[in-house]
N, C-alpha and C positions, 0 to 999 in steps of 0.2 A: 498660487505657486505650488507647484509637485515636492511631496517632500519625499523622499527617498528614504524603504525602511531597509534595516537587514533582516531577513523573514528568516532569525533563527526560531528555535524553540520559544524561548521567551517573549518573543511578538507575537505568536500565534496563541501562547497561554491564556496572555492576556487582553485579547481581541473579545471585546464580549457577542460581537455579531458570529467571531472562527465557533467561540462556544455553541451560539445557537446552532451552527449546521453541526457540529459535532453529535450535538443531541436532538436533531431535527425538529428544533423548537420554532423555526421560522422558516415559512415559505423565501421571505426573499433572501435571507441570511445562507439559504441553502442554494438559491438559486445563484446568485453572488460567488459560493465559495467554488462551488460545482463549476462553473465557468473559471475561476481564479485559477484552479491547477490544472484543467485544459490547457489552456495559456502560458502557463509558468510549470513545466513539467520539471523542470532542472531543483522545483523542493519540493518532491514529490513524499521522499520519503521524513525529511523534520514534518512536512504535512502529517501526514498519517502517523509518525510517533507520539505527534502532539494530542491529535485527535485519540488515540490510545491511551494516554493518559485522562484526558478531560472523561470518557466515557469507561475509564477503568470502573473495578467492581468497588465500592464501598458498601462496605460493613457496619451497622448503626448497634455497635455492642454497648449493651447495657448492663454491665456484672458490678454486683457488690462486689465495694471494697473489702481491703483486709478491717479496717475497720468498723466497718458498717455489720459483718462479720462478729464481730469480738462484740461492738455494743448488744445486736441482738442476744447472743448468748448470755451475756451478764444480764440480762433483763430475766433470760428464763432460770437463771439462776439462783437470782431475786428469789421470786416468786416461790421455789419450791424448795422445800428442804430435803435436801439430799450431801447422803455418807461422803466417806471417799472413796469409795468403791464406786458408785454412783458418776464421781466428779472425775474418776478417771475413765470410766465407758463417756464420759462430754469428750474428754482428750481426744480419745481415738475417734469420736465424730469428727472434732476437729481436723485431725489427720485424714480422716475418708474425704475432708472437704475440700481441702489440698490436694487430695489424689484427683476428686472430680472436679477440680478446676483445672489442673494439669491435665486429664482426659480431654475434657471440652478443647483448651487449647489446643491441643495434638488433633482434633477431629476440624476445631475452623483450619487450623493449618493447612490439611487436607484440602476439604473445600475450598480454601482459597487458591489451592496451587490445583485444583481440575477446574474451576472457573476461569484462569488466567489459561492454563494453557486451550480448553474449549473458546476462550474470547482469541486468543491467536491464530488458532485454525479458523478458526472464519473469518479472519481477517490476512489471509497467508497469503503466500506469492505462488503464481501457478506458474512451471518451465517447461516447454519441449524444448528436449533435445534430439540430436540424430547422429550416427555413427557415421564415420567414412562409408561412402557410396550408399548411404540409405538415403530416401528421400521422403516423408510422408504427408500426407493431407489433413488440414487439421480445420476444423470450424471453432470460430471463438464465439465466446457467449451471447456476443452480440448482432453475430449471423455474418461477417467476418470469414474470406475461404483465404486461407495462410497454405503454399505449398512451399516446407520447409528443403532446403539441399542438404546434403551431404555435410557432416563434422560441422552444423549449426546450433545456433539457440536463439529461441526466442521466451521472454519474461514478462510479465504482468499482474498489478495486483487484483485478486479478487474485487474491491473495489471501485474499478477502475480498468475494465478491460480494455478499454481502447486508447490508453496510453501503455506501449509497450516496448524491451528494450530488445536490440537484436544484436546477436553476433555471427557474423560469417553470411548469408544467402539464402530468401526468401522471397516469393511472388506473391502478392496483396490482390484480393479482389476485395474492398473494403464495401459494405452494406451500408447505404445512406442511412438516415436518421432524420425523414425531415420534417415529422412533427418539434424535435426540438433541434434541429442540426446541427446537432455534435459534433463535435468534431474526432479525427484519428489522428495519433500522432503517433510516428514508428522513427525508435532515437536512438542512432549509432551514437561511437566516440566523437566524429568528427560534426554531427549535424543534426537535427530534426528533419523530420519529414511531415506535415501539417497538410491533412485533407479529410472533405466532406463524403465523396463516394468518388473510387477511382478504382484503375487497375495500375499497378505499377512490381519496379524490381529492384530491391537493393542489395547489393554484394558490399561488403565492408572486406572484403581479403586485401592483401598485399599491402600493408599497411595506407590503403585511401578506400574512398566510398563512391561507388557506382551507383547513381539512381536512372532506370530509364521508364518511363512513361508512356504505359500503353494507348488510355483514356482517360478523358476529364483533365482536371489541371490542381498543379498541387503545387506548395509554398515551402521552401526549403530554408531554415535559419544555422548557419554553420558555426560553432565554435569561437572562431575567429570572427565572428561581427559581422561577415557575409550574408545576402540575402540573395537569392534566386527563387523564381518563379518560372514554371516548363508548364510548357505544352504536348500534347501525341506527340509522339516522335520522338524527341529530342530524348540526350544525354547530358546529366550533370556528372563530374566526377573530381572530385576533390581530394589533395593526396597532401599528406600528414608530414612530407618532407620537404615538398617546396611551397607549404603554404597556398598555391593557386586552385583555383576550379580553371577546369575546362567545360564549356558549353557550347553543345554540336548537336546534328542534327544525326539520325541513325535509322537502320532499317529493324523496326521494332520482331522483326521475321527471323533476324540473324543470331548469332549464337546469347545472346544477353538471356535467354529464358528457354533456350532450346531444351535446356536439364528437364523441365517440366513435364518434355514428355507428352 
């Protein structure tokens, strides 16, 4: 029997397999999880907040107590006969020790806040964007040719190049992968787009989403619980007001990519 989880935060805390890939302790645990948000991009980001946490920095501080503190000195106090002039140069040790544990503290502080923000930045979200009537050519990390349109964006996380989010008009020439065949997912408001190595086009304007399909064949999962599957040629386009897709057929030559150039 399937049992159905809610994959917030707290399911993925306490997965001890999420841990393993979190900290790449396990080939299959890594293999498993890598494929899991391939598939499930919609928790993308509790994915990787959680993962943020499990592999955040800990700090294994070991400082004497106030106590531990005060015993030793009474010990050397024992020991030695000393004035009060003597017992008042201990004070002001004491007081230096206070200052140098209040230094320390202000310097880990430090440290901990250029470690958290260094662990962020490599773990950061990459954006092109483009102005009205700009258009630009962009390669993704994973050899991925993106020709963005005019007043677009396209997002993704460093970890994760090939799950990315778009808004507005772009043309994919997506790079197979097929010693592991990964997969590409590119996810408007209204839908996913799910494929292995393709050429394709998505416009998200006018409140609905245009995908038309130059080569290969790609898997479209919409919002609404829709599923579609195209071929060359064809048009999907799905609009935000009446709920429906339309699937037709189109001349991949005509205006759908012409901006390209």
């Amino acid at each position: 029997m399937n049992k159905k989880h809610k994959f917030d935060l707290h399911y993925f805390l306490n997965d001890a397999s999420f841990e393993n890939w979190a900290k790449g302790l396990n080939n299959n645990d890594v293999s498993y999880w890598n494929s899991w948000i391939q598939n499930n991009p919609e928790h993308l980001e509790t994915f990787h907040n959680a993962k943020s946490i499990i592999t955040g920095i800990n700090f294994n501080q070991d400082y004497p107590s106030n106590i531990d503190v005060d015993h030793a000195l009474s010990k050397v106090l024992d020991k030695i006969d000393i004035d009060d002039s003597s017992t008042k140069k201990m004070k002001k040790v004491r007081s230096l020790n206070t200052v140098l544990y209040s230094t320390a503290a202000a310097v880990l502080l430090i440290l901990i806040s250029y470690s958290s923000i260094t662990y962020f930045n490599e773990h950061s979200t990459t954006v092109h964007k483009t102005n009205y009537g700009e258009i630009i050519d962009l390669k993704l990390p994973d050899g991925t040719s993106v020709v963005l349109n005019g007043n677009s964006e396209i997002s993704y996380d460093n970890d994760n190049p090939r799950l990315l989010n778009l808004k507005g008009e772009a043309y994919f020439k997506v790079k197979p992968i097929p010693s592991t065949n990964a997969k590409f997912w590119v996810i408007t408001n209204d839908l996913k787009v799910e494929v292995l190595g393709t050429q394709f086009h998505v416009n998200t304007r006018k409140q609905k989403t245009n995908v038309v399909l130059d080569e290969g064949s790609i898997h479209l999962e919409f919002k609404n619980g829709e599923v579609a599957k195209m071929i060359p040629g064809e048009m999907v386009s799905f609009s935000n007001e009446s709920k429906k897709l339309l699937h037709k057929r189109v001349n991949i030559e005509t205006p759908y990519a012409l901006w390209r150039g």
